[in-house]
ROSE-466145 format. One line per field, with one value per residue (C-alpha): residue number from 0; residue in three letters; y, x, z. Coordinates in Angstrom, 3 decimals, m for minus. Example, Ala and Ser with C-alpha at 12.3 -4.5 7.8 and 13.67 -1.06 7.14 Angstrom:
2
i: 0 | 1 $
aa: ALA | SER $
c2: m4.500 | m1.060 $
c1: 12.300 | 13.670 $
c3: 7.800 | 7.140 $
// end
This chain:
267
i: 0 | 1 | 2 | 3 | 4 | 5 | 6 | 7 | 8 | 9 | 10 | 11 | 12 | 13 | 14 | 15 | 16 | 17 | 18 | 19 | 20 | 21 | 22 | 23 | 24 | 25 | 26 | 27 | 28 | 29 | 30 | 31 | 32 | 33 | 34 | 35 | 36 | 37 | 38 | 39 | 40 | 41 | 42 | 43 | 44 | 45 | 46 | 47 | 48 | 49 | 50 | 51 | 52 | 53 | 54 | 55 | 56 | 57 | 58 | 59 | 60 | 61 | 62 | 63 | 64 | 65 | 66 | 67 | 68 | 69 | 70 | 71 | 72 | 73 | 74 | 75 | 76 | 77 | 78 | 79 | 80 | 81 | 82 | 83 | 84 | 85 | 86 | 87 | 88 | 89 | 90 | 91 | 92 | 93 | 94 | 95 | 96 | 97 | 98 | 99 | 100 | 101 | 102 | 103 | 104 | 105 | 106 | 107 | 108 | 109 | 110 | 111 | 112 | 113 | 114 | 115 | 116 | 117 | 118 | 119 | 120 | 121 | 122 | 123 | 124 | 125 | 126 | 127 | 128 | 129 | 130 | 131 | 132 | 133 | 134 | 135 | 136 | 137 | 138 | 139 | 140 | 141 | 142 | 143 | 144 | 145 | 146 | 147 | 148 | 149 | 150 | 151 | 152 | 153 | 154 | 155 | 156 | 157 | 158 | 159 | 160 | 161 | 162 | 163 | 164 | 165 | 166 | 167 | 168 | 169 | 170 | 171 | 172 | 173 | 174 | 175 | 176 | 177 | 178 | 179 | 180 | 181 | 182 | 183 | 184 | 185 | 186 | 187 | 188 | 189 | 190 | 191 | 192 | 193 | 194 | 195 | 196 | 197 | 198 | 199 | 200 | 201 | 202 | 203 | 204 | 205 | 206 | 207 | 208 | 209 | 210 | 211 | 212 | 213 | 214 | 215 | 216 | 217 | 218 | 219 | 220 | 221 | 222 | 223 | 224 | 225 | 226 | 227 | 228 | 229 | 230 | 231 | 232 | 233 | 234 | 235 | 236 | 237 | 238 | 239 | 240 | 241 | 242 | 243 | 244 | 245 | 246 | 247 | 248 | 249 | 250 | 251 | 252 | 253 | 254 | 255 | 256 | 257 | 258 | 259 | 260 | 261 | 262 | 263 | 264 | 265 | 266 $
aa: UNK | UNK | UNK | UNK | UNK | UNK | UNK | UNK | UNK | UNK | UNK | UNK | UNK | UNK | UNK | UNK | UNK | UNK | UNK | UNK | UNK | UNK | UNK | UNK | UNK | UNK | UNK | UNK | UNK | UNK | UNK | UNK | UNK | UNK | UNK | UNK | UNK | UNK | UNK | UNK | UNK | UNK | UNK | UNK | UNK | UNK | UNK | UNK | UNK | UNK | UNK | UNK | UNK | UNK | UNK | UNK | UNK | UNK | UNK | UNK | UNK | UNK | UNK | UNK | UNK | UNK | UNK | UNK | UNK | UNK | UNK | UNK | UNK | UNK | UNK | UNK | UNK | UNK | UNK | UNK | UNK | UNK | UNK | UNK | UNK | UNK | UNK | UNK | UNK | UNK | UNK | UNK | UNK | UNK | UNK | UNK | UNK | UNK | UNK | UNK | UNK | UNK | UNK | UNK | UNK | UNK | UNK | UNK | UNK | UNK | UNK | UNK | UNK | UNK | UNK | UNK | UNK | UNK | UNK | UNK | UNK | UNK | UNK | UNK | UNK | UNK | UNK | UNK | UNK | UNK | UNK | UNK | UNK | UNK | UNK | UNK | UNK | UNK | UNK | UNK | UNK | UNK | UNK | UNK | UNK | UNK | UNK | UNK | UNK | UNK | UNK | UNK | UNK | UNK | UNK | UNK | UNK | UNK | UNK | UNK | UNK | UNK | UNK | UNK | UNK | UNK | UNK | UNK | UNK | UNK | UNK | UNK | UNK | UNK | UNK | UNK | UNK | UNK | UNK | UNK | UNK | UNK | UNK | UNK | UNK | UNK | UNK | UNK | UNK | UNK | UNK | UNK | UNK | UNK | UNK | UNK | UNK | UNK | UNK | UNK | UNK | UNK | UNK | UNK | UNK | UNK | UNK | UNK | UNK | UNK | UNK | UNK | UNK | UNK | UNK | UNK | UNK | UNK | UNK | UNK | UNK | UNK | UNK | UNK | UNK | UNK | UNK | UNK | UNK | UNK | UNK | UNK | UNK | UNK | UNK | UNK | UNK | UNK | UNK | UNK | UNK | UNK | UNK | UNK | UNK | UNK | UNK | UNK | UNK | UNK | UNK | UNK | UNK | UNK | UNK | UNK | UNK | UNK | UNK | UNK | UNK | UNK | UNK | UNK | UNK | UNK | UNK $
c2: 0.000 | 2.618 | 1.375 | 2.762 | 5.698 | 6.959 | 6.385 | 8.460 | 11.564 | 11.019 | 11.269 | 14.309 | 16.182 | 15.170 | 16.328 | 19.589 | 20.102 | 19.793 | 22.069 | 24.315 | 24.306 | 24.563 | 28.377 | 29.616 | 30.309 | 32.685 | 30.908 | 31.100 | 28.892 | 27.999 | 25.898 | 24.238 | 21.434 | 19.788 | 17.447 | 15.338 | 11.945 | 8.815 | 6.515 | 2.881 | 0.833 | m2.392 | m6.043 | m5.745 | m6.007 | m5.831 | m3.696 | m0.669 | m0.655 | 2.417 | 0.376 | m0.218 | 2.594 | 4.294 | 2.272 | 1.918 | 5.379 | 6.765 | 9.895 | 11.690 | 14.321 | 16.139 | 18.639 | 20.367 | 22.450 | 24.330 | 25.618 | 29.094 | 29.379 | 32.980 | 35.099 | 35.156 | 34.932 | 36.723 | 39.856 | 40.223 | 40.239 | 38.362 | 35.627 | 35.655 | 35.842 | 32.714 | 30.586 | 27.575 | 29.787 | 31.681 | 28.332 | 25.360 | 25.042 | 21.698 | 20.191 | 17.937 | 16.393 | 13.633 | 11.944 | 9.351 | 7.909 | 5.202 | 3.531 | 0.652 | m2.268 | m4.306 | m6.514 | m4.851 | m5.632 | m8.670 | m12.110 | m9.915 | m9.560 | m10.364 | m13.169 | m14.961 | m17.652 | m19.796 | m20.441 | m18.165 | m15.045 | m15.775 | m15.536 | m12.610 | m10.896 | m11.953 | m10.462 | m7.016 | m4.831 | m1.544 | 0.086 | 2.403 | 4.099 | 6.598 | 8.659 | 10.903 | 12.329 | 15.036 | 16.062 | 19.104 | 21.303 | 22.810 | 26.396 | 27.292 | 31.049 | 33.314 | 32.214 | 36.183 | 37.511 | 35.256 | 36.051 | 39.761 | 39.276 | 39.516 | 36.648 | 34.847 | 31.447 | 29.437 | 25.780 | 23.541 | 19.796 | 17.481 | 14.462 | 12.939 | 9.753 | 8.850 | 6.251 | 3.948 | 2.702 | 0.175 | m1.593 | m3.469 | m4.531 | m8.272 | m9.733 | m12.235 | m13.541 | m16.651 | m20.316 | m20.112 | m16.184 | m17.346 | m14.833 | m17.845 | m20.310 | m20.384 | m22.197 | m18.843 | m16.719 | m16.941 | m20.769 | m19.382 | m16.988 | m20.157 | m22.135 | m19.380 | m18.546 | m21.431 | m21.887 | m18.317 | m16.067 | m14.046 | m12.678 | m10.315 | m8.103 | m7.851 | m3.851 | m3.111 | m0.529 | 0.517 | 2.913 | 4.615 | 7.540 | 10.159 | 12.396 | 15.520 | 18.316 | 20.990 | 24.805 | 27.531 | 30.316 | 33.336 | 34.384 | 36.988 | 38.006 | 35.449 | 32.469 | 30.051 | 28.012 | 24.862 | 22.048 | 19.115 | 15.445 | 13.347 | 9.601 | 7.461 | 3.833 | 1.697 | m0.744 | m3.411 | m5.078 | m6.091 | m2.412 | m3.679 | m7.075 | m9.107 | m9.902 | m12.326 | m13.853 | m14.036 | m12.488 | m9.281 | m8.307 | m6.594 | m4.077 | m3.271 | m1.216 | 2.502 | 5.107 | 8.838 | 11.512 | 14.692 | 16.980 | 20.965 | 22.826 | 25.710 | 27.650 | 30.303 | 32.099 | 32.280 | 35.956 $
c1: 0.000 | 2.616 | 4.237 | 0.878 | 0.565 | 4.359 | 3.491 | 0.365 | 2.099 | 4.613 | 2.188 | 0.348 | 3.698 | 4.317 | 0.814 | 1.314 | 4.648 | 3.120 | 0.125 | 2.857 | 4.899 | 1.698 | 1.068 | 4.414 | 1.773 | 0.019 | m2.355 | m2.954 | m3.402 | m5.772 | m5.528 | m8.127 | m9.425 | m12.574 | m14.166 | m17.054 | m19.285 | m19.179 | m21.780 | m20.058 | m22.100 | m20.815 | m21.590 | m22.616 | m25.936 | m28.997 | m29.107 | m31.280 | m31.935 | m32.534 | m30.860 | m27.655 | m27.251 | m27.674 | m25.587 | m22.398 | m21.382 | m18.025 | m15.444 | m13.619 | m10.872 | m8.947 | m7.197 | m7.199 | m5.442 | m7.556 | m5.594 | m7.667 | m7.430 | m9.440 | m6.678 | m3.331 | m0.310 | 2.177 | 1.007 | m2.585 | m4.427 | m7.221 | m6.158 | m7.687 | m11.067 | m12.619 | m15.092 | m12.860 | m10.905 | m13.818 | m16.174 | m13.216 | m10.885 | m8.567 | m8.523 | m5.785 | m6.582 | m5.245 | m7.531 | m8.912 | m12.186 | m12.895 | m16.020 | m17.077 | m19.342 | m21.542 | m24.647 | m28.153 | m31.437 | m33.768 | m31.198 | m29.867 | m33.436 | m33.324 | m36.256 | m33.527 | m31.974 | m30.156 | m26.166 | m26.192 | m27.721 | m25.115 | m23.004 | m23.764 | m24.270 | m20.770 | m19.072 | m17.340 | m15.394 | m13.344 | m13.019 | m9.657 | m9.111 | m6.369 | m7.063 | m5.456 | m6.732 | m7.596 | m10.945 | m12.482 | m15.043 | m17.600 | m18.753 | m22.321 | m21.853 | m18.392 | m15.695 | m14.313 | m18.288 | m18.216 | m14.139 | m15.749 | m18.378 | m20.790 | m23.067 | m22.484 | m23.375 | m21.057 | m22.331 | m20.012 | m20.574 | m17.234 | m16.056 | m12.586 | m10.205 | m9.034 | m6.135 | m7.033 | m5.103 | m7.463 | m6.700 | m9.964 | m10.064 | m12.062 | m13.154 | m15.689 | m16.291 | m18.478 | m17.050 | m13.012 | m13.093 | m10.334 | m10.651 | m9.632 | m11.887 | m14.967 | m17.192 | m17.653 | m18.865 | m22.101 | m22.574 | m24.022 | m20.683 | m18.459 | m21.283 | m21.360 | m17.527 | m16.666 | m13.478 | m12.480 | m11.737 | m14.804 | m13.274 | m9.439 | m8.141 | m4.943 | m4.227 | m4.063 | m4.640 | m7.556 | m8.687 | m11.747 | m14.046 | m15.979 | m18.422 | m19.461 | m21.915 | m21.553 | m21.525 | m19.277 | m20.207 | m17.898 | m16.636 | m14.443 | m12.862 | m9.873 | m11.694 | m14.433 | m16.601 | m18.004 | m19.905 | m19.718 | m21.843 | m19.779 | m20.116 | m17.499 | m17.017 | m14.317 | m12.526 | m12.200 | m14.420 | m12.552 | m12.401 | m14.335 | m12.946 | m15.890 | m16.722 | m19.088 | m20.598 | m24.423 | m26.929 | m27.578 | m23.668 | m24.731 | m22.013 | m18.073 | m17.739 | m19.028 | m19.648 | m21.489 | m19.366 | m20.820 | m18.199 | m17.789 | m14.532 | m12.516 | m10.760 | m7.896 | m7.003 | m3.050 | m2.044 $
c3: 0.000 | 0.535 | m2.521 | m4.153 | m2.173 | m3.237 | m7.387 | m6.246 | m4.983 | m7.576 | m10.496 | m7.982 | m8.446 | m12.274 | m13.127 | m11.217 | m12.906 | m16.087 | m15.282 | m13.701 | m17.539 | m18.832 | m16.884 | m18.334 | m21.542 | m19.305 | m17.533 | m13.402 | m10.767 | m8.271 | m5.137 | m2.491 | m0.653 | 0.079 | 2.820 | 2.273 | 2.590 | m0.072 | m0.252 | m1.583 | m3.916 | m3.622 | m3.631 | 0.305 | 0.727 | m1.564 | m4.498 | m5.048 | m1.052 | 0.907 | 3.834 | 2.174 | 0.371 | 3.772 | 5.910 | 3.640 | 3.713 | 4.465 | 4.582 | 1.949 | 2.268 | m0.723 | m2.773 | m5.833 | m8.391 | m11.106 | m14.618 | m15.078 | m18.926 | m18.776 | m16.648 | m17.036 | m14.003 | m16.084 | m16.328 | m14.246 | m17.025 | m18.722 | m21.501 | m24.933 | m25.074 | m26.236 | m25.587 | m24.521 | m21.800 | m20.326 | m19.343 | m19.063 | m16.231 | m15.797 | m12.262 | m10.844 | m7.133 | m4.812 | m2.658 | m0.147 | 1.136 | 3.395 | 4.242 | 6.333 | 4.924 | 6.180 | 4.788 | 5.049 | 3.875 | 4.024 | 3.472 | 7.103 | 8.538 | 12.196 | 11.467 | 8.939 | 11.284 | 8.827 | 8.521 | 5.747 | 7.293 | 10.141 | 8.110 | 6.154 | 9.699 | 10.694 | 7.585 | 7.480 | 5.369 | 4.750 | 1.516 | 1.625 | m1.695 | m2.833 | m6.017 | m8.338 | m11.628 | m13.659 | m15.299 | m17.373 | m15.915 | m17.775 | m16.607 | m18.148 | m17.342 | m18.186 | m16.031 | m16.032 | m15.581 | m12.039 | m11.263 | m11.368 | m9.233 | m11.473 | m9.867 | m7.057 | m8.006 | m11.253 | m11.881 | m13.399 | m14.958 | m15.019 | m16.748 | m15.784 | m15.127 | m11.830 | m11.206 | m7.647 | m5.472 | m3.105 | 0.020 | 1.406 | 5.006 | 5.178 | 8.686 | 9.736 | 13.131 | 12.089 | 12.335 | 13.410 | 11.425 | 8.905 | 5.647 | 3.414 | 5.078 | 2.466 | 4.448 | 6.941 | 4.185 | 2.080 | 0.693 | m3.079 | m3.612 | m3.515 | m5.246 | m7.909 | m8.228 | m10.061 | m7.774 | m8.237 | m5.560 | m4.232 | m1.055 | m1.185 | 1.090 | m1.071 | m2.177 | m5.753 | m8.378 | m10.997 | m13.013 | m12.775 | m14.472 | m12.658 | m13.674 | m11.646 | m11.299 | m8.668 | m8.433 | m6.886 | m4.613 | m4.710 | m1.448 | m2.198 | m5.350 | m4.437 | m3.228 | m3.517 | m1.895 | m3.616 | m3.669 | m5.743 | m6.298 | m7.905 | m9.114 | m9.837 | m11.253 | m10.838 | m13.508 | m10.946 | m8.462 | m5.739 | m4.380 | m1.785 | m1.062 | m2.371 | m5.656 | m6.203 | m9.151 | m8.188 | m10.877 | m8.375 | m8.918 | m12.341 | m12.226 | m10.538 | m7.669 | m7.901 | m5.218 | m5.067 | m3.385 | m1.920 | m1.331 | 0.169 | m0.448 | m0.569 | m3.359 | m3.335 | m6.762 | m6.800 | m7.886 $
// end
């Protein structure tokens, strides 16, 4: 994991070095950092359940760099004026969520008494996730109209990419609570598997898109507050430690984050 974690801030730097080459054409920076709740969608639980979707919710903490194509560090001035640099700005951020997982909904209800609701009941997880990516946000109204102070309010839409580094936490206390012990986990995932591994709590790495839409409040003419839903889908499914090959797991991992930050415009 701290393997991962070092190629993370390494890339963090490389992409702010490039972003940082890339201002030397005139365009400024902007810095910030935002705190927040993720709801996990996973293969705990039941799908679609108010319950789950509930109950599986976690933290989030990060920060971010913003390329403002509409004004210009070199010489306090506003860049060319097209359509491109007065409603796109290019975000960098490193990340990390955590959530803890459990099983919810009816094969849990307390009036279930067989092994296999035991089980389920006994089962436990930890989703850890690193990220770091980029993506492009889309400002409806002019970027310079809002810098101004023009309006107060700038909604923004977002599509990105997102490299993952995962490290899932597995623990069970039915039977003798051995991880690699199938018989103390849910009888149809190792009927179902095929004699493929449905349970890992070995770290790894993904990739992942996100797609955002959020809007920023100006606070003063040098900062920002903002707020930002975000969902985001993983190419892997073992981001959780469970993957499972029962009809219901449709889909890999994905989660919704709901984040509030802040935002300083570097002169």
């Amino acid at each position: 994991m701290a393997k991962h974690i070092k190629n993370l801030i390494a890339l963090f730097v490389l992409m702010l070095t490039m972003q940082t080459s890339s201002a030397q054409l005139g365009f400024s920076h902007e810095i910030g950092a935002f705190v927040g709740a993720v709801a996990f969608q996973s293969d705990f639980g039941v799908r679609s359940d108010f319950e789950t979707n509930s109950g599986n919710t976690g933290i989030s903490l990060g920060i971010v760099h913003y390329i403002n194509f509409a004004y210009r560090a070199d010489c306090n001035c506003y860049s060319t004026d097209t359509y491109f640099n007065d409603h796109f700005k290019l975000r960098s951020e490193i990340s990390w969520n955590k959530t803890q997982l459990n099983h919810f909904g009816k094969w849990v209800d307390d009036a279930r008494t067989s092994d296999n609701a035991d089980r389920l009941r006994a089962h436990s997880g930890e989703a850890q996730n690193w990220d770091i990516g980029m993506q492009l946000e889309y400002f409806p109204r002019s970027i310079r109209a809002f810098s101004a102070g023009v309006y107060s309010f700038a909604p923004f839409v977002a599509v990105g990419a997102h490299f993952v580094s995962f490290n899932p936490t597995v623990e069970t206390t039915y039977g003798d609570g051995n991880i690699f012990n199938n018989d103390n986990f849910y009888s149809f995932w190792d009927e179902a598997s095929g004699g493929d591994p449905f349970i890992s709590d070995e770290s790894g790495s993904t990739w992942s898109v996100v797609a955002s839409v959020g809007t920023r409040y100006k606070l003063t003419i040098l900062s920002d507050l903002f707020v930002e839903l975000r969902w985001q889908y993983y190419f892997d499914d073992f981001v959780d430690g469970l993957n499972h090959k029962l009809d219901s797991n449709k889909a890999n991992d994905w989660n919704l984050w709901l984040h509030f930050g802040y935002i300083y415009y570097l002169d």
